[in-house]
N, C-alpha and C positions, 0 to 999 in steps of 0.2 A: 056249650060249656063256657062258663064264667073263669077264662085264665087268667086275670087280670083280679079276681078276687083271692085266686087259690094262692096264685107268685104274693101279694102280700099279707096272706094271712103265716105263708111260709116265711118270709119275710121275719114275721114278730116273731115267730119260733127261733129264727136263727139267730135275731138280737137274744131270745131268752138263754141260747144254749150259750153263747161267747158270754153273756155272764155269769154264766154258771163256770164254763172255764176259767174266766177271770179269780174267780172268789178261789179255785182249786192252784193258782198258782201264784197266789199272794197269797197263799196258805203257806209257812214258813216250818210248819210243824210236818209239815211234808217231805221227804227225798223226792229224789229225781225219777224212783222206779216206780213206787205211792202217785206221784204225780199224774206220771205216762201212764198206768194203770187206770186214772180217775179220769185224764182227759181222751185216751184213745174210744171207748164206748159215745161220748158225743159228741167227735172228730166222726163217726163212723155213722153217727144215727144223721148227722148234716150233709154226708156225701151220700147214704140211702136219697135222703128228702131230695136234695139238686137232681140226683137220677130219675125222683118220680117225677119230678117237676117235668123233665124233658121231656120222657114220657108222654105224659100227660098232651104238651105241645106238639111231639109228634103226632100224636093219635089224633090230636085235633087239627091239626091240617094238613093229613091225610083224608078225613073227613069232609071237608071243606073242599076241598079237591074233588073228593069223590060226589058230593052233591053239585059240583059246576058243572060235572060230565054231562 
């Protein structure tokens, strides 16, 4: 498994999500509860992606492990 292509393709996902946050909170026509509404779903969708990430690393060197046996 290519880890090393998935951590930076999640990479550009995660620059894309903090700009999307960015544009939601230099949005001025916003409240603070508008806001937290708009940024907590991809605050949410980037702590899923880090957890598959790990995942993902576990699973692969447990693997790795398991074919040195």
């Amino acid at each position: 498994m290519n880890i090393d292509f998935i951590d930076k393709k999640l990479q550009e996902i995660y620059k894309e999500l903090e700009k999307e946050v960015m544009e939601i909170l230099m949005d001025e026509s916003l409240d603070k509860k508008q806001t937290n509404l708009r940024v907590k779903p991809i605050s949410s969708a980037k702590k899923i992606l880090e957890n598959a990430l790990e995942s993902i690393k576990m699973v692969d060197k447990l693997n790795r492990e398991e074919l040195n046996r």
